[in-house]
N, C-alpha and C positions, 0 to 999 in steps of 0.2 A: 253066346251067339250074337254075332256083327247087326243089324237092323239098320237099311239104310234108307232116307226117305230123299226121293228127286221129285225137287218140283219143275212142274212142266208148264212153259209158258205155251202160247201160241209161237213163238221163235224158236224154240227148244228148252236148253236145260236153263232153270234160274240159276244163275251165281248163289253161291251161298256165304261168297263175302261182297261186300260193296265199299269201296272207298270213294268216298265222293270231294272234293276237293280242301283234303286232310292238307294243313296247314299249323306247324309245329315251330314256334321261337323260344331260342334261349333270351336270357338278360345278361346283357354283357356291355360290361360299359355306362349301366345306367342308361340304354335303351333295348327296345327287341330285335331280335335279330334271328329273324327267317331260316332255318336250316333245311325245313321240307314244307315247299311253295306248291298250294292247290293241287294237290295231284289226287290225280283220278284214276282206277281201276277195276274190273272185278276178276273175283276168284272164283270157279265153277268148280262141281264136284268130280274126282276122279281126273282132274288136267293140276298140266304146272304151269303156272306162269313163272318168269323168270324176270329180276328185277336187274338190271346192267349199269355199271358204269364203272370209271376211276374211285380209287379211292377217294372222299369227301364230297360224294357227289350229292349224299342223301341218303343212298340205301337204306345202313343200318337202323339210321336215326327214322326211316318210314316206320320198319316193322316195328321198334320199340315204341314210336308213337301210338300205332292201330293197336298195341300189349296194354300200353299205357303204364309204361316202368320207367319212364326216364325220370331221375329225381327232379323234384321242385323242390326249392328253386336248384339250377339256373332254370331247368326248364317251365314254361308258363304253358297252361292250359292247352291244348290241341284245339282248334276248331274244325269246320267242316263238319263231317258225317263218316262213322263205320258204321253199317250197317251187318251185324250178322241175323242172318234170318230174320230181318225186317225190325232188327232189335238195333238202337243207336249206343253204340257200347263208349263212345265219349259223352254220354249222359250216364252212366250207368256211378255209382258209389261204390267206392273202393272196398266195399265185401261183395257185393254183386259181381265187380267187376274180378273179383280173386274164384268167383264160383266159375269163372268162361276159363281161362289160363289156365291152363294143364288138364282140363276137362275137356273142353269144347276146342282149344285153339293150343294147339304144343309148338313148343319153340325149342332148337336144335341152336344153341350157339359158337361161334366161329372158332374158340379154341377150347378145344375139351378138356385142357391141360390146365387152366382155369375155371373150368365151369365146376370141374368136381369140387367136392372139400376131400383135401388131402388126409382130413386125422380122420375121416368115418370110412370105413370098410362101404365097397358098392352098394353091398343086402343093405345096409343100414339109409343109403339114401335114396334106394329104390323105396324099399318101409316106408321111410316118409312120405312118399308119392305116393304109396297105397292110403295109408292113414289117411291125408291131409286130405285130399283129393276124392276117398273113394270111399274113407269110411271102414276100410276091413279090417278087421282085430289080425293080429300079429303071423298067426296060423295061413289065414287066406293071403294075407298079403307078402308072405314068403314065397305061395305058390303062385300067386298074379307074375313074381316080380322074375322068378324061376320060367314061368314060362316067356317073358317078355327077354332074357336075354335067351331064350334057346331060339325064340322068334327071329330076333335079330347074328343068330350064328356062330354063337361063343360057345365057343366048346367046353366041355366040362361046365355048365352054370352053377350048379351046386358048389364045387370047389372055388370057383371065382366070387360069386356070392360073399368069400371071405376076404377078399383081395382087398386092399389098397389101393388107390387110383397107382400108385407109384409101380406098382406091380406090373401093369399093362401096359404095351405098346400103343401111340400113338392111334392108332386104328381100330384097337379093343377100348380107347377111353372114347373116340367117336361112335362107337357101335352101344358103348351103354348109355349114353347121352343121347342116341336116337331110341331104344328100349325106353329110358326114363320119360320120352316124351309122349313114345305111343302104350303105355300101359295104362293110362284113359282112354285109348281109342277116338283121338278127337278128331273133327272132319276137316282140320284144317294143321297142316305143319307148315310153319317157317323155318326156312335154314335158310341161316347165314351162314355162308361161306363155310360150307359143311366138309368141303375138302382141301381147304387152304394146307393147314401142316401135314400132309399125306404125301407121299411119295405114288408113283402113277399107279402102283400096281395096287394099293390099297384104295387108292381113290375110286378106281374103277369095283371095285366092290363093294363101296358103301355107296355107291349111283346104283350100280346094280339090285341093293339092298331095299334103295327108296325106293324104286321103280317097282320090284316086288310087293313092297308093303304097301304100295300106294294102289295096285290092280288087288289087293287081296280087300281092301278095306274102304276101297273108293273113296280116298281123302283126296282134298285140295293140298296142294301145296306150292309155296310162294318161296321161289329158287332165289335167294339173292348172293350173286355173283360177279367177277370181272371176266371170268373166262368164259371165251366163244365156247371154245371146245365141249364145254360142262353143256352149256345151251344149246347145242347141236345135238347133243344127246340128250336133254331130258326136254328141253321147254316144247309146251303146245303153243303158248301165246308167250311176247316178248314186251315189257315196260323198257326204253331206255332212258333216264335220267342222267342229268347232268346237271351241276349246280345248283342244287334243290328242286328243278323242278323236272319234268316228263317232257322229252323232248320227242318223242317216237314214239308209238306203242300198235299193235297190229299182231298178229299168226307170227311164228317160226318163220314159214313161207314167205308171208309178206315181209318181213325183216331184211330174211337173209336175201332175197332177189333183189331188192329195192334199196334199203340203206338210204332212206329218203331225207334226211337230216346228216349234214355233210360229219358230225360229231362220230355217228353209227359208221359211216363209211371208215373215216378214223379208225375207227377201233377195228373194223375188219382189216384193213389193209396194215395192221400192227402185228397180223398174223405171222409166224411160219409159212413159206409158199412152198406143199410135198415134192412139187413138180419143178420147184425153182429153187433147190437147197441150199443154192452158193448165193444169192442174190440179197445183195443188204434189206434190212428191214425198216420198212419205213416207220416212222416216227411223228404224231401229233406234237408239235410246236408249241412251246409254253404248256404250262400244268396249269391246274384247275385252282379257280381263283379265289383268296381265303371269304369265308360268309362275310365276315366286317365290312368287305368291301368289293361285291361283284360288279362288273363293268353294269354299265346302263343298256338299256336295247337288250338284245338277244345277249346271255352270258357267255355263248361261246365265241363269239364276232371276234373279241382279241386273234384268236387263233383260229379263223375259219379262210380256209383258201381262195371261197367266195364270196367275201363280206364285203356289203352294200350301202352306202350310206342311209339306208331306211333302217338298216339293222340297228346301227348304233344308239336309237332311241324309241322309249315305246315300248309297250310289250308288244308280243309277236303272238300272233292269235294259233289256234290247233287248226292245222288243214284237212280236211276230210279229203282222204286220198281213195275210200270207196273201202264196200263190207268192210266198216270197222276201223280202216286202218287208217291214221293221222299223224300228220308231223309240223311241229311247229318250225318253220324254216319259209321266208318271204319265197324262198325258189318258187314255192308253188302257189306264192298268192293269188293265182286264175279260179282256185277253186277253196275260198275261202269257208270251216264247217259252220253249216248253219246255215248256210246261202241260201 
């Protein structure tokens, strides 16, 4: 049985993740070089936040930062603050920090077609996850790992138990990659790009699936994506990154009405229009600029339709645009946060 504990502020629910301005560089070159710039978020129990952008924008490289898996070197120390339940896990020593990973915080990653190992049969690295993770001699942890693919909808588990990743279709190797994550029950899933190699009709069932497991088990989970469409349907609250750093962040709501940072508008207006089928699709100008060398000012100014000479230099401070929501974009330096 599930045992869930919410703590309750005077504002409501506490976050049960805190990222406080996580800043992550590789060494390249014989210097550092910034890949995930001061960003800030939190994660509450039972919501998705949803992390957005182009590829190279930062995403991936967030969540493996706050994991703490990116090899050193290139990569050098993380700073800033994670905060899970008031525990700073960029402090924490690399057996401490292997006790949080797949217990307390499960990660779902982006192509199941590599995350498995091809020569071990499923049971055999589900097992592991029991063993490693949970402690259960070989008996218990056949049935942990039995009921965690009938959880997640695979039929026959017992017989696929024997299967070979190679055996399963794309959408059977994401559905035991989500199993493998939540058969610790942790309060917190990441998925990256959980439905990237899916076809729609499969996709739509492994959202279905989180959405399920997420109301059964009141986990956190932190959606990191490029498609609107994925975010219309799951996220409560919205990160938008660009260029390493948070350029947006606010509700679904606030997002999607607002698009307060001309980059977020971009990206909507890249849409499909259902009601305008034939109508060319607009298109953000210039791609995203390599880490070695992002413009100075604001990073998106190269390609921004509104770009100001104050943008080109300088950072560009977070605007408090009201309940929560902020965007770093001079448009609205009237209402600078923290004023």
């Amino acid at each position: 049985m599930v045992n869930y504990i919410f703590l309750i502020s005077f504002e409501g629910v506490m976050p049960i993740l805190q990222i406080q301005n996580l800043t992550t560089s590789l060494s390249l070159g014989g210097r550092a070089v910034p890949v995930v710039r001061d960003v800030s978020f939190d994660l509450f129990p039972g919501q998705t936040t949803a992390l957005v952008g182009e590829s190279g924008c930062g995403k991936s490289m967030t969540a493996l930062s706050l994991m703490r898996i990116l090899p050193m070197p290139p990569a050098l120390p993380p700073t800033g603050a994670v905060l899970y339940r008031g525990q700073n896990l960029l402090s924490l020593t690399e057996s401490q920090m292997r006790q949080i990973r797949g217990n307390s915080i499960g990660m779902i990653f982006q192509d199941p077609m590599s995350s498995l190992n091809p020569v071990y049969t499923i049971g055999e690295q589900l097992l592991e996850v029991a063993e490693t993770h949970m402690g259960l001699d070989e008996e218990e942890g056949m049935q942990r790992a039995l009921q965690a693919l009938d959880d997640v909808g695979i039929p026959s588990p017992k017989m696929r138990f024997h299967d070979f990743p190679h055996q399963l279709s794309g959408g059977m190797k994401q559905r035991v990659m989500i199993a493998m994550s939540l058969m610790c029950e942790p309060d917190i899933l990441i998925a990256d790009e959980p439905t990237t190699a899916l076809d729609v009709t499969i996709q739509a069932q492994v959202l279905g699936l989180m959405r399920r497991l997420q109301q059964k088990r009141g986990m956190a989970i932190l959606l990191i994506t490029h498609d609107m469409g994925v975010v219309s349907e799951m996220a409560d609250d919205v990160v938008v990154m660009y260029a390493t750093e948070v350029i947006e962040k606010g509700t679904k709501e606030q997002i999607f009405k607002n698009r307060s940072h001309p980059y977020t508008d971009g990206l909507f207006k890249t849409l499909p229009q259902v009601h305008r089928p034939k109508e060319r699709l607009t298109v953000i100008q210039g791609s995203v600029p390599p880490i070695q060398d992002l413009p100075k000012g604001c990073h998106f100014h190269p390609r921004c339709p509104y770009v100001m000479d104050i943008c080109r230099q300088g950072e560009v401070p977070a605007f408090a645009l009201g309940d929560g929501y902020e965007a770093k974009c001079w448009l609205h330096r009237e209402k600078p946060k923290n004023a």
